[in-house]
gemmi code that builds the backbone of each chain (N, CA, C; Angstrom):
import gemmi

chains = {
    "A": [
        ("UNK", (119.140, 95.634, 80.187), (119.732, 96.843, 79.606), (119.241, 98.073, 80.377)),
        ("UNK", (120.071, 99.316, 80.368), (119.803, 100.310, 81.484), (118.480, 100.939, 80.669)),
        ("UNK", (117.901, 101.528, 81.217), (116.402, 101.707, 80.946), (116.676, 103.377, 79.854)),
        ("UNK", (117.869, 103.677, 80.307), (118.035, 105.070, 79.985), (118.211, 105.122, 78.374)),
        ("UNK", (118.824, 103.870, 77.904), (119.040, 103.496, 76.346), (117.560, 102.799, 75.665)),
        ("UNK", (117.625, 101.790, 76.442), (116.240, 101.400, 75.247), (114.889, 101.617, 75.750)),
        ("UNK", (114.862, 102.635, 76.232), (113.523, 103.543, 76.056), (113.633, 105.299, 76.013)),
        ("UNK", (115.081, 105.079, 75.355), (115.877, 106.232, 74.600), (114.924, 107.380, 75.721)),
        ("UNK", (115.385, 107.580, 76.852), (114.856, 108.455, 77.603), (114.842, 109.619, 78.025)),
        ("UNK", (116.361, 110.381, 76.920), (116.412, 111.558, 76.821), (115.161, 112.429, 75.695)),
        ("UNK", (114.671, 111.425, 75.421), (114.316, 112.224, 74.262), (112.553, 112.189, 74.740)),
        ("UNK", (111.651, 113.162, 74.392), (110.124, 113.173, 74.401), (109.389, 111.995, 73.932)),
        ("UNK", (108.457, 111.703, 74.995), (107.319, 110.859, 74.597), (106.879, 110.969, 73.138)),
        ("UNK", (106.028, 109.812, 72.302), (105.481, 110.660, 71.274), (104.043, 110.799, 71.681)),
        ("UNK", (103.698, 111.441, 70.598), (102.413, 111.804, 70.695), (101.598, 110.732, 70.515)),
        ("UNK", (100.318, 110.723, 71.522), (99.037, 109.721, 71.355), (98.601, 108.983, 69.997)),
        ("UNK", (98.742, 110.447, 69.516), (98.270, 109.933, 67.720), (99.096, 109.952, 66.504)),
        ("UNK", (100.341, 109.360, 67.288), (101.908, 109.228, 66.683), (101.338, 108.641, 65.067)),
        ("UNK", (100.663, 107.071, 65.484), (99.776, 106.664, 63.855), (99.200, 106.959, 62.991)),
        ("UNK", (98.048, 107.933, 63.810), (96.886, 108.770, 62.935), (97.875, 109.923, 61.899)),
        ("UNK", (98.867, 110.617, 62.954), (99.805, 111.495, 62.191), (100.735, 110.955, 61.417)),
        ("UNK", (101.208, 109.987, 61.347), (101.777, 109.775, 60.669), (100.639, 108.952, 59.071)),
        ("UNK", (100.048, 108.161, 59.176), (99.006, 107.791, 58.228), (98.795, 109.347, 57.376)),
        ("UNK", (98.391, 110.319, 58.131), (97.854, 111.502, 57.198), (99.369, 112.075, 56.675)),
        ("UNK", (100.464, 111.614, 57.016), (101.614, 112.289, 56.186), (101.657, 111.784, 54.246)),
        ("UNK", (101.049, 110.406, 54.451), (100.801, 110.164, 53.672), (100.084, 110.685, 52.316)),
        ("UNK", (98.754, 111.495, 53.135), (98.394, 112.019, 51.853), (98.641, 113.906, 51.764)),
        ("UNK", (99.663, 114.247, 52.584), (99.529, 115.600, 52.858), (101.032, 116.231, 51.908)),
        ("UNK", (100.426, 117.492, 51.759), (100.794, 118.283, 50.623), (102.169, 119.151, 51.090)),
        ("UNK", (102.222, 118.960, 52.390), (103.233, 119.694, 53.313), (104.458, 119.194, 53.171)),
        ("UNK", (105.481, 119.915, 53.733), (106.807, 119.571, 53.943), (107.205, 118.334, 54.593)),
        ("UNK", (107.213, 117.267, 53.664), (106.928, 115.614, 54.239), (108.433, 115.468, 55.216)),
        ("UNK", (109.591, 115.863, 54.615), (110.426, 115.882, 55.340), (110.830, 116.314, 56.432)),
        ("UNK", (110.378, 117.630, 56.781), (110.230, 118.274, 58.186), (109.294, 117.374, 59.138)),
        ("UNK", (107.927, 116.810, 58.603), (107.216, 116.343, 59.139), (107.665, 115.238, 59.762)),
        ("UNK", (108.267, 113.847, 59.024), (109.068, 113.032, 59.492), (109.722, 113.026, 60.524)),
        ("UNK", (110.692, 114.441, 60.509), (112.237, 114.499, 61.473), (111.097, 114.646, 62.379)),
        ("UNK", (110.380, 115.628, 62.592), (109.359, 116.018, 63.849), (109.059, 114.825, 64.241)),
        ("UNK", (108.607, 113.827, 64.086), (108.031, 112.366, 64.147), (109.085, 111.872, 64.533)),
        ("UNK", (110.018, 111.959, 63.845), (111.221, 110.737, 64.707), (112.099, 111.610, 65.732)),
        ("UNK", (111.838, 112.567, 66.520), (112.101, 113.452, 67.777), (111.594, 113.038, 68.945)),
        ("UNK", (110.810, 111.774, 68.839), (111.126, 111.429, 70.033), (111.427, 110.105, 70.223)),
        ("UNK", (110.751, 109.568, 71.593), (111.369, 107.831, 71.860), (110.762, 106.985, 71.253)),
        ("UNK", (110.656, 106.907, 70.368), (110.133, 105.453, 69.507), (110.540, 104.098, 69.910)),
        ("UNK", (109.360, 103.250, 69.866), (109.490, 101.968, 70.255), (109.713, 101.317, 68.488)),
        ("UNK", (109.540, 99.320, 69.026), (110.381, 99.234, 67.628), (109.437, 99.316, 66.320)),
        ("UNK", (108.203, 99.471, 67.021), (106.718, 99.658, 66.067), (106.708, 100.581, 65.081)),
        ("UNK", (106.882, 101.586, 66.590), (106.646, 103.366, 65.595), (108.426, 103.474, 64.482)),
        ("UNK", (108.900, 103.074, 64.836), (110.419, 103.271, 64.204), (109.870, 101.998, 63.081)),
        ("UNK", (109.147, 100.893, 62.936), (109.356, 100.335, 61.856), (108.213, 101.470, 60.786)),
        ("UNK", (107.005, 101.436, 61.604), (105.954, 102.515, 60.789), (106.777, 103.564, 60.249)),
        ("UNK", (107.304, 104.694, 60.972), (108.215, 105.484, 60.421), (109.256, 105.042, 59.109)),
        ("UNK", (109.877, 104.541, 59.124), (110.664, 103.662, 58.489), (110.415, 103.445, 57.623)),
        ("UNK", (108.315, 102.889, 57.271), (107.784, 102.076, 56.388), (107.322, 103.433, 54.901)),
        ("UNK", (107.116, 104.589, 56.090), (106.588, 105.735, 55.339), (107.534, 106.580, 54.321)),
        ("UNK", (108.945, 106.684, 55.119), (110.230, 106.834, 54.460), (110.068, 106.359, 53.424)),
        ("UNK", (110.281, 105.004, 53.391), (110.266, 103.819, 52.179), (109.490, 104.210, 50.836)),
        ("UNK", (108.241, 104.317, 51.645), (106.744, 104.837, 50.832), (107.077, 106.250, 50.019)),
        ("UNK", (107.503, 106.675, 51.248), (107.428, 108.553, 49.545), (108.594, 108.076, 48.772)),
        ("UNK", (109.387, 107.556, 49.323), (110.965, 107.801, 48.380), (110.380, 106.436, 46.764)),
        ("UNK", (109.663, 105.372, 47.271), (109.270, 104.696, 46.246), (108.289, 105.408, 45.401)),
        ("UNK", (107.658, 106.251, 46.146), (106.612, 107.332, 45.281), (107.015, 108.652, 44.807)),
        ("UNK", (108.381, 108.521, 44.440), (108.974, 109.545, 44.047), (108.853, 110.932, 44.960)),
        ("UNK", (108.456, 111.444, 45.755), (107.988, 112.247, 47.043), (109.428, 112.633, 47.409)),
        ("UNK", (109.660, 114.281, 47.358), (110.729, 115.041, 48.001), (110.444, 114.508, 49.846)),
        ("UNK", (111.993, 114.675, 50.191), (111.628, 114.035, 51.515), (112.859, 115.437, 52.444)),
        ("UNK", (112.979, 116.283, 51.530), (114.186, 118.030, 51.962), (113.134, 118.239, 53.072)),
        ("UNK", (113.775, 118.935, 54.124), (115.338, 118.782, 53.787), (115.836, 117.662, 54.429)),
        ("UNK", (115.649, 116.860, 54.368), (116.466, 115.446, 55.316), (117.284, 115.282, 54.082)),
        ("UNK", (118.787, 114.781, 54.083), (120.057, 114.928, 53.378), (120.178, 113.087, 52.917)),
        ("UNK", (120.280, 112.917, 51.652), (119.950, 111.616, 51.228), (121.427, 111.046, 51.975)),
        ("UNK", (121.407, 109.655, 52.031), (122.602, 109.053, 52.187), (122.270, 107.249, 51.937)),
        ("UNK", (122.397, 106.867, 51.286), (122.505, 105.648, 50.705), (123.925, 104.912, 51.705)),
        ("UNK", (123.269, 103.973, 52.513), (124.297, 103.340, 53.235), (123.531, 101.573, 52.709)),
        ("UNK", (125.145, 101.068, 52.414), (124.928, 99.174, 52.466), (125.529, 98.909, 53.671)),
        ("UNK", (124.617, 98.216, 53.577), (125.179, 96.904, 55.114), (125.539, 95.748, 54.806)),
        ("UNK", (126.609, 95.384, 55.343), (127.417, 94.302, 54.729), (127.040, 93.340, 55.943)),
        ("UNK", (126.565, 92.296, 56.663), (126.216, 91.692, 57.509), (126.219, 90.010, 57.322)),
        ("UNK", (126.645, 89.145, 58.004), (126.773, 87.892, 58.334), (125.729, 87.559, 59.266)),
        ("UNK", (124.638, 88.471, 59.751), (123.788, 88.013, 60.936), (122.428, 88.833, 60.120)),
        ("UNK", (121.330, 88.156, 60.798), (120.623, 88.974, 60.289), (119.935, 90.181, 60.665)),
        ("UNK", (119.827, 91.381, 59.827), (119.676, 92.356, 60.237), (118.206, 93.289, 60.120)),
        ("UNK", (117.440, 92.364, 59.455), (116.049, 93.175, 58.954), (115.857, 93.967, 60.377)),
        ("UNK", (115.865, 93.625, 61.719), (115.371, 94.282, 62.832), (115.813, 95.739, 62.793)),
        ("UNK", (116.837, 95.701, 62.746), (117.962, 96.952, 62.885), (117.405, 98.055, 61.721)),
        ("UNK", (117.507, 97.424, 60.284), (116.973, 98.503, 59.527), (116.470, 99.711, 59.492)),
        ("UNK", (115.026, 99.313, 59.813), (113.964, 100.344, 60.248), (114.324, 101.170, 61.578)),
        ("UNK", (115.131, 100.158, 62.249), (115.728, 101.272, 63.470), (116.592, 102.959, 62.935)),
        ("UNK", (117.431, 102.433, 61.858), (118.720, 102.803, 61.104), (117.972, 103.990, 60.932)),
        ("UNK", (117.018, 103.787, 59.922), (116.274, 104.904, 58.856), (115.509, 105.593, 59.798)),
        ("UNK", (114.668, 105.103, 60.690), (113.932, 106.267, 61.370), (114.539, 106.868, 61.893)),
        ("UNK", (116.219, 106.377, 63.064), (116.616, 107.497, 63.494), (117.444, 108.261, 62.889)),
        ("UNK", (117.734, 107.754, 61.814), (118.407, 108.665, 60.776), (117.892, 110.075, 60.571)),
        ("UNK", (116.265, 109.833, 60.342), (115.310, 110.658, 60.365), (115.416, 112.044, 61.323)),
        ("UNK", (115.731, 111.477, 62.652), (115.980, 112.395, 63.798), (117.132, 113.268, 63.180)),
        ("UNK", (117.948, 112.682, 62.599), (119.720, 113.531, 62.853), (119.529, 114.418, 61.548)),
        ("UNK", (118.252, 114.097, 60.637), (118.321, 115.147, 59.586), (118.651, 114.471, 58.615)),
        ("UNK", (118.538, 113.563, 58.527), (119.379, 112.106, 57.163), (117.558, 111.161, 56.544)),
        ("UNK", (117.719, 111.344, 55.383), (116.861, 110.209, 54.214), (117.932, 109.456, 54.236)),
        ("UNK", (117.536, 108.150, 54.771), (118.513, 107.002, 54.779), (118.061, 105.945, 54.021)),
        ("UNK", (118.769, 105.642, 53.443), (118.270, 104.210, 52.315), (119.198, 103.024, 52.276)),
        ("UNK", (119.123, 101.867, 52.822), (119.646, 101.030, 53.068), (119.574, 100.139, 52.205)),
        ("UNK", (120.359, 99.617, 51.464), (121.014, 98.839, 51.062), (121.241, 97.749, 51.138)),
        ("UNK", (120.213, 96.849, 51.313), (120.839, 95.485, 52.309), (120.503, 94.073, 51.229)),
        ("UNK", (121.993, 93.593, 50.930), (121.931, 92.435, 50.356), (121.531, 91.188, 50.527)),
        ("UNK", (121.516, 89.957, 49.604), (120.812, 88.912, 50.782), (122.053, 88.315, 52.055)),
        ("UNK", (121.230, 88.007, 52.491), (121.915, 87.278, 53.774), (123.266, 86.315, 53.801)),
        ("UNK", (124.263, 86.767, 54.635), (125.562, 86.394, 54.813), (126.642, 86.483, 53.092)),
        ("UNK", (125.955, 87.281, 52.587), (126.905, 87.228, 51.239), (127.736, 88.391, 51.390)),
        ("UNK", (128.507, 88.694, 52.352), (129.404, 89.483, 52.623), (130.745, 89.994, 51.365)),
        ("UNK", (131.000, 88.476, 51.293), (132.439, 88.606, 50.161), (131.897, 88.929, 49.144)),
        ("UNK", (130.709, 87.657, 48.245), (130.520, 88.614, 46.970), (129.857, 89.644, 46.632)),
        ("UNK", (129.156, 90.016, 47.614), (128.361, 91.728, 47.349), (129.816, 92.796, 47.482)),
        ("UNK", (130.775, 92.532, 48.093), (131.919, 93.430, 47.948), (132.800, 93.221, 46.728)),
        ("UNK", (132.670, 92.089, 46.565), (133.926, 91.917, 45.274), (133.808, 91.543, 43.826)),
        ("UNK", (132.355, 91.467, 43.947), (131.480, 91.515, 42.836), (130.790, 92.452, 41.791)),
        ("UNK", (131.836, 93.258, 40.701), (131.600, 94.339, 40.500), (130.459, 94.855, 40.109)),
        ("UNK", (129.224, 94.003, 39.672), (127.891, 94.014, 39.445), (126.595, 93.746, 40.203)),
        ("UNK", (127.305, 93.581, 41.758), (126.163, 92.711, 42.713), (125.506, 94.121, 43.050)),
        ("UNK", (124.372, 93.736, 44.045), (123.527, 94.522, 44.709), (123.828, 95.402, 45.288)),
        ("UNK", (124.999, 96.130, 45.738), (125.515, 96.807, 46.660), (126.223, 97.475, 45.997)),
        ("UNK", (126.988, 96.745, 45.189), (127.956, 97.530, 43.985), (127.664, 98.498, 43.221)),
        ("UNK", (126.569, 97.949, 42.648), (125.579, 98.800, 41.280), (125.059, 99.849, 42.184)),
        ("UNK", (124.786, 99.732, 43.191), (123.815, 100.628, 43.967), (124.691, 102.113, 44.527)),
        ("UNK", (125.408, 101.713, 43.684), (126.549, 102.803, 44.500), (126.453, 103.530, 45.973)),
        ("UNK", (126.495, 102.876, 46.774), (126.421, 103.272, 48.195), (127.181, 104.934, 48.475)),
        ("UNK", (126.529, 105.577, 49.219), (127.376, 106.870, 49.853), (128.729, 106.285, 51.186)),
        ("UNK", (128.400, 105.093, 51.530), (128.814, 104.067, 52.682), (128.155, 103.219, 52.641)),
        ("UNK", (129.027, 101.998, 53.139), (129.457, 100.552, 53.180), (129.398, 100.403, 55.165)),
        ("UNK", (128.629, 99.861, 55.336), (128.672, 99.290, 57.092), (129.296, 97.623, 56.898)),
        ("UNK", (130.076, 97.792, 57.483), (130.542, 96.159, 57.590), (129.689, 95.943, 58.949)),
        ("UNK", (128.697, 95.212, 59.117), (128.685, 94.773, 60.485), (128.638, 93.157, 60.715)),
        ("UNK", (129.990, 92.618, 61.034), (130.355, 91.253, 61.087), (130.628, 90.757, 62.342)),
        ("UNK", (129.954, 89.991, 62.191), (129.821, 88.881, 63.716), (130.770, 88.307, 63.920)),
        ("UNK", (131.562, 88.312, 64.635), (133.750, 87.484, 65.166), (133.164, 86.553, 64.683)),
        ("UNK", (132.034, 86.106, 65.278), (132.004, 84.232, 65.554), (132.146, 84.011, 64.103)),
        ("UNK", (132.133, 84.225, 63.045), (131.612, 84.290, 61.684), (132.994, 84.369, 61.284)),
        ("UNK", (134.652, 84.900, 61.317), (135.392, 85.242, 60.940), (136.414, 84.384, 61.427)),
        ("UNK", (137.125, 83.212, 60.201), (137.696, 82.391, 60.520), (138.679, 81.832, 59.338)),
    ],
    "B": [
        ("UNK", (95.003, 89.714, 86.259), (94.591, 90.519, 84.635), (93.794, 89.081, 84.441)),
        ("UNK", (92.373, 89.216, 84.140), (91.612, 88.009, 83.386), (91.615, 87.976, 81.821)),
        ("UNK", (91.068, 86.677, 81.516), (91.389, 87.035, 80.143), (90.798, 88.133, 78.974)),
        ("UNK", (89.594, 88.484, 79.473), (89.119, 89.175, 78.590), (90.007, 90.672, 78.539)),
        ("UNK", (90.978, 91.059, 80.018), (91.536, 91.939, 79.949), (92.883, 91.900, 78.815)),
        ("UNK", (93.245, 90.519, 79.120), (94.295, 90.532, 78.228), (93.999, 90.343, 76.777)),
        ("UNK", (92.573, 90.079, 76.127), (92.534, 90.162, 75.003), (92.240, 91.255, 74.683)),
        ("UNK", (91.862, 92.326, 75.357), (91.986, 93.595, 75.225), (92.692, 94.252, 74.549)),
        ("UNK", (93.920, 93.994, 75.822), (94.775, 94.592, 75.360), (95.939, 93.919, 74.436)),
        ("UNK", (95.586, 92.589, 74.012), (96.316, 91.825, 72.731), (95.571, 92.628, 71.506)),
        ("UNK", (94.639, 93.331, 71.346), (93.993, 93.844, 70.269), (94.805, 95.203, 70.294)),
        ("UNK", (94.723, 95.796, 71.150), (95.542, 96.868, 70.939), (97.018, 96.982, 70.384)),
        ("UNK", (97.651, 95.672, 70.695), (99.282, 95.200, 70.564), (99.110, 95.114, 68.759)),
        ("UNK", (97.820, 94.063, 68.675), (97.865, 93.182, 67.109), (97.545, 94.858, 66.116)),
        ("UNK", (96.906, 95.905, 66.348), (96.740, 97.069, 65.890), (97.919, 97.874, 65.803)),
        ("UNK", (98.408, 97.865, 66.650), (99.842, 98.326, 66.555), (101.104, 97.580, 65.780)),
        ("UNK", (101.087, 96.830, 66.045), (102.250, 95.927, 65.102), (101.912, 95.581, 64.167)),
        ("UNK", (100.536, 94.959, 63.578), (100.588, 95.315, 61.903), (99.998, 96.564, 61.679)),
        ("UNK", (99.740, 97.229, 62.428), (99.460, 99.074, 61.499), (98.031, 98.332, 60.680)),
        ("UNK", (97.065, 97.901, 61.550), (96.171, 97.317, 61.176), (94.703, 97.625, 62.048)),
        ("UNK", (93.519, 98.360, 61.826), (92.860, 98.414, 62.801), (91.861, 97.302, 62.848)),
        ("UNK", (91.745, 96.299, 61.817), (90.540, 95.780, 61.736), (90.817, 94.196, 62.131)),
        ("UNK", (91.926, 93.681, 62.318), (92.393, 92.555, 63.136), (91.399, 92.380, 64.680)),
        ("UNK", (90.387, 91.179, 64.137), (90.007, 90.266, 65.383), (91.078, 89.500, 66.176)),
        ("UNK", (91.185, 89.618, 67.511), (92.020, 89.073, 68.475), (91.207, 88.124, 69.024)),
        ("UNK", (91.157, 86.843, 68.204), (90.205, 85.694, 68.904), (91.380, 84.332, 68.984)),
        ("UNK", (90.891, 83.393, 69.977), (91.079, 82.631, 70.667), (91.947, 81.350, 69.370)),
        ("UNK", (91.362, 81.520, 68.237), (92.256, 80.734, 67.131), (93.211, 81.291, 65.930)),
        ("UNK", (92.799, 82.705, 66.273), (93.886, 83.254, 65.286), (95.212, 83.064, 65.417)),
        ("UNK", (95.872, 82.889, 64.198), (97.154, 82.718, 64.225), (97.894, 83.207, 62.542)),
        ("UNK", (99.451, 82.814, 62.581), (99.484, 83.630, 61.904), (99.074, 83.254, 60.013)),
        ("UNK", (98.547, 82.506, 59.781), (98.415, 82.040, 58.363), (97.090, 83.019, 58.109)),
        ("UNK", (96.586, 83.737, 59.319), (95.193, 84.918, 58.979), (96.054, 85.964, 59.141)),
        ("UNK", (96.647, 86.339, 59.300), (97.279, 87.832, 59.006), (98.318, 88.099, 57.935)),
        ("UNK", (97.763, 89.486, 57.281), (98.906, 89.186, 56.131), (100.126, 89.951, 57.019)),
        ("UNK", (101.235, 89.661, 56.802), (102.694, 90.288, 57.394), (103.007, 89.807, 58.409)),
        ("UNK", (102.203, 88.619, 58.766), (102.480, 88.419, 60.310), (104.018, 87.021, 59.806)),
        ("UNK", (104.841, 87.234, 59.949), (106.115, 86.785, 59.337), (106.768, 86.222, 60.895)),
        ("UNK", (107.697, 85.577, 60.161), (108.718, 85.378, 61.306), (109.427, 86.769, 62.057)),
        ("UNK", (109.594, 87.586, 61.104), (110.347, 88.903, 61.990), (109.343, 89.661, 62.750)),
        ("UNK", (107.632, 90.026, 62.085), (106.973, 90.509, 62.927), (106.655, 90.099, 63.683)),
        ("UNK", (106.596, 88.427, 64.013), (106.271, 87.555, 65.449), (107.642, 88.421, 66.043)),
        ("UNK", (108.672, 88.222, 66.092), (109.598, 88.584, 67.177), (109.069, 90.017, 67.509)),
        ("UNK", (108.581, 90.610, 66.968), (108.292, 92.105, 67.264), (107.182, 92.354, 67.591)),
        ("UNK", (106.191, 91.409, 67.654), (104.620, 91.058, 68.593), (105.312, 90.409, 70.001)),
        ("UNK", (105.898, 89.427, 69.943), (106.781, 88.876, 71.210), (106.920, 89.871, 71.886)),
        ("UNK", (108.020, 90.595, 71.519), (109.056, 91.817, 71.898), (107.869, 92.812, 72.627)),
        ("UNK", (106.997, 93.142, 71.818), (105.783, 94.312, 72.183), (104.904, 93.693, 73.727)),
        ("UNK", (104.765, 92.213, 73.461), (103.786, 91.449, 74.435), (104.404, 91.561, 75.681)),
        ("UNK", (105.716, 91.382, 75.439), (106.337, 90.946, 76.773), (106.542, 92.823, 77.698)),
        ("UNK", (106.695, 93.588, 76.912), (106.916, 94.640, 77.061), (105.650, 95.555, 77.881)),
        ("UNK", (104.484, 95.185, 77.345), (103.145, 95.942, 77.542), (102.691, 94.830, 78.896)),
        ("UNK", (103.621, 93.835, 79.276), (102.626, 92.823, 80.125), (104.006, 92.551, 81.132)),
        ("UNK", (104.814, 92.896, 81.097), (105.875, 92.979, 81.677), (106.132, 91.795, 82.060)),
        ("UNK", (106.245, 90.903, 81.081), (106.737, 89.353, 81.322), (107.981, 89.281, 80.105)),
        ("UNK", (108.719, 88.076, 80.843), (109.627, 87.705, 80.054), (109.311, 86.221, 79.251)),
        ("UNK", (109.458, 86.030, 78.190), (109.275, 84.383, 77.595), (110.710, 83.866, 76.830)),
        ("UNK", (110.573, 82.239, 77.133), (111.688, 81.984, 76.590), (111.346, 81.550, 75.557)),
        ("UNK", (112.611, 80.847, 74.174), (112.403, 80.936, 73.017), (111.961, 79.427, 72.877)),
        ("UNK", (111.786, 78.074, 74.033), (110.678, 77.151, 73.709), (109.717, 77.662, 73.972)),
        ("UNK", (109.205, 78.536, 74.886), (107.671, 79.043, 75.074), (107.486, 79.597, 73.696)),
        ("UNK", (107.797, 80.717, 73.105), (107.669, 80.605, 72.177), (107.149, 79.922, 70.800)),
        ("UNK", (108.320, 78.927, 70.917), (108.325, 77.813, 69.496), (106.609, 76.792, 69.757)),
        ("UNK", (106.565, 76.905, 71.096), (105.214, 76.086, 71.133), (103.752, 76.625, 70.947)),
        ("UNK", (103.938, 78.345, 71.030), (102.486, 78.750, 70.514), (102.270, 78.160, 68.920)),
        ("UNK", (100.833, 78.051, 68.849), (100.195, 77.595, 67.503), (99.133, 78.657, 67.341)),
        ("UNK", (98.752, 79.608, 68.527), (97.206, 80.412, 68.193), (97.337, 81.714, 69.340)),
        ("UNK", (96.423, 82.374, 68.965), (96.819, 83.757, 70.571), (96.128, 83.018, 71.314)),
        ("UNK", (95.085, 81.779, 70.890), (94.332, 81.236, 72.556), (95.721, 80.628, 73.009)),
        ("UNK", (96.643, 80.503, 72.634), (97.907, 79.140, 73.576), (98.847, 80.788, 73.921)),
        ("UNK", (98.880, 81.914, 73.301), (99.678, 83.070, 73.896), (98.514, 83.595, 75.416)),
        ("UNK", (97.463, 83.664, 75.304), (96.826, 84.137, 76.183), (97.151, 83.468, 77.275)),
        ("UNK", (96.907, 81.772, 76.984), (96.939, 80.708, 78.621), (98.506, 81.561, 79.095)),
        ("UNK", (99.286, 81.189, 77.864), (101.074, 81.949, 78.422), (101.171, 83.206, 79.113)),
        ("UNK", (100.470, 83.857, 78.755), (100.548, 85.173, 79.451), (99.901, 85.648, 80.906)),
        ("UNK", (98.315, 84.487, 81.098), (97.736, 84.253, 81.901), (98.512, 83.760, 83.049)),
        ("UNK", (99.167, 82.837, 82.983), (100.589, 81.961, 83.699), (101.136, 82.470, 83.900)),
        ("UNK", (101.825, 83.219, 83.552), (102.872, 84.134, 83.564), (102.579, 85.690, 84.237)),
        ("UNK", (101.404, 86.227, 84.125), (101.583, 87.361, 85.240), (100.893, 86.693, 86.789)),
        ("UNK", (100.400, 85.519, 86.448), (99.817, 84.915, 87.628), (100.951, 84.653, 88.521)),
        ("UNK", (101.949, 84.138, 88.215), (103.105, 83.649, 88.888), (104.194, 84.841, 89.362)),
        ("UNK", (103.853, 85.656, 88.939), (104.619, 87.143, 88.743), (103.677, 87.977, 89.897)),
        ("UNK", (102.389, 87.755, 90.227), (101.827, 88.341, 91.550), (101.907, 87.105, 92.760)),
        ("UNK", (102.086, 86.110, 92.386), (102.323, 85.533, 93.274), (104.007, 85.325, 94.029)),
        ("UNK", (105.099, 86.165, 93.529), (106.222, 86.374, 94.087), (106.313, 87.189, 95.116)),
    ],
}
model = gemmi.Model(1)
for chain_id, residues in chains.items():
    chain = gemmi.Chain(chain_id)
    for i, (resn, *xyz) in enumerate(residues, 1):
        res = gemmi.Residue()
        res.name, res.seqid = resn, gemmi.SeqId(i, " ")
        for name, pos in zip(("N", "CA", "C"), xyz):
            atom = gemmi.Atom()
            atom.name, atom.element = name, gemmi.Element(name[0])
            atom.pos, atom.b_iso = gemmi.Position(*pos), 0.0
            res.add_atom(atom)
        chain.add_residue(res)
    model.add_chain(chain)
structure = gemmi.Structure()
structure.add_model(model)
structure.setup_entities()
């Protein structure tokens, strides 16, 4: 793959103590959401994007304002599996100014998480629905 | 790279991918001693190893580690053959 995409090379190195800073977002009293986007501004590997990702997770389960990043509840509808991608999703979501919360049902249950007016995806009332379906899978 | 270099810097990798500082990188660890160390975070210790050591592995090399001492010999092999091109 061209080097220019997956080591996202437009964008700034992070910082040395990308961890340490991010660990202390944890207990800090500041604008957690600004702090974040700042954090996900630059090239994250798939580590710092899952850490990032993990911290997201963390305030929004700890009830923690995450403004101004703009909520958006997206499901992923998927036949392959996608845990990798996730944490990709949400941290760079992070960058564009988006609290992203994903949605992700169990594995390959495509039809009934859609047509199931009570399943996981349903109830969850999504802001958006990602179909991401594999051809080989569609028959 | 000898081995003590590469367990070096396998400590630095195992710190980074579980967001863990206190992980020993010894010769029998594997993953039933780490908590999170899962099937998805192996692909993403893989992914990191091959990345920081600039080797490629295939997915029987892989399936046959049992411990980081059988990732180390792999990695040992593998940049050895990689200075010898």
């Amino acid at each position: 793959m061209n080097s220019l995409y997956s080591e996202l090379q437009w964008l700034p190195r992070p910082p040395r103590e990308f961890r340490e800073r991010l660990r202390d977002l944890e207990n800090s009293a500041g604008q957690l959401g600004r702090e974040l986007q700042s954090l996900a501004l630059h090239a994250l590997d798939v580590n710092q994007l899952t850490k990032l990702a993990k911290t997201i997770g963390k305030a929004r389960a700890d009830g923690r304002s995450l403004e101004p990043l703009v909520p958006l509840r997206l499901a992923v509808l998927s036949n392959s599996t996608i845990d990798l991608i996730v944490p990709a999703l949400v941290a760079s979501a992070a960058r564009h100014g988006i609290a992203l919360e994903v949605i992700q049902p169990s594995y390959d249950q495509v039809a009934q998480e859609a047509l199931t007016p009570g399943s996981k995806v349903n109830s969850s009332k999504p802001d958006a629905v990602l179909l991401a379906l594999d051809y080989r899978a569609l028959r | 790279m000898d081995e003590p270099q590469i367990y070096a810097r396998l400590a630095e990798i195992f710190q980074d991918v579980f967001d863990e500082d206190s992980i020993a990188v010894t010769p029998e660890l594997s993953a039933k001693d780490v908590d999170g160390w899962d099937s998805l975070t192996h692909i993403r210790l893989m992914l990191t190893v091959e990345k920081a050591f600039k080797i490629k592995f295939s997915v029987p090399e892989i399936g046959k580690l049992e411990n980081v001492g059988d990732l180390v010999m792999l990695i040992k092999a593998r940049t050895l053959k990689k200075q010898l091109q």
